[in-house]
Steps between C-alpha positions, in 0.01 A plus 500: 500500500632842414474764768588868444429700832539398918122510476513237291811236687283628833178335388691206373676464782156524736315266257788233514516535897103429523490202260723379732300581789745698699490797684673821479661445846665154406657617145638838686687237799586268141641749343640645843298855466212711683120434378499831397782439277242230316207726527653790349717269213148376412327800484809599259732706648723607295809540740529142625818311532556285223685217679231479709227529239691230315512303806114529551438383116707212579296392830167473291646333248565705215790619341617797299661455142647819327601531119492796236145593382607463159123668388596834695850437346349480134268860588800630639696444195202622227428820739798600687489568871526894508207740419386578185 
């Protein structure tokens, strides 16, 4: 699945925890974090550790793969990035 905001890894992240019917409280003490860490990653804060984030993902089971968005690559390349 593609994501493209912290609103978007945060509901992810919340959905994943759910389906696996745990609480906020237990993945914060997994991933060694506050609740209010996990309630505010979820509700997509913006400023939130990665390490931990990435840690979080990997406690509900899911897993982060980054490569080159070859489609914004091709735009990029017909358009140009500066303003016309």
């Amino acid at each position: 699945m593609r994501v493209a905001n912290a609103v978007e890894v945060g509901a992810l992240l919340r959905d994943a925890r759910q389906r696996l019917g745990m609480t906020q409280a237990q993945l914060a003490e997994a991933v060694g974090t506050s609740r209010a860490w996990v309630v505010a990653v979820e509700s997509g804060s913006p400023n939130a550790r990665l390490d931990l984030v990435l840690r979080a993902l990997q406690w509900v089971d899911l897993a982060v793969d980054v490569y080159r968005d070859e489609a914004a690559a091709e735009l990029e390349r017909l358009f140009g990035g500066g303003d016309a």
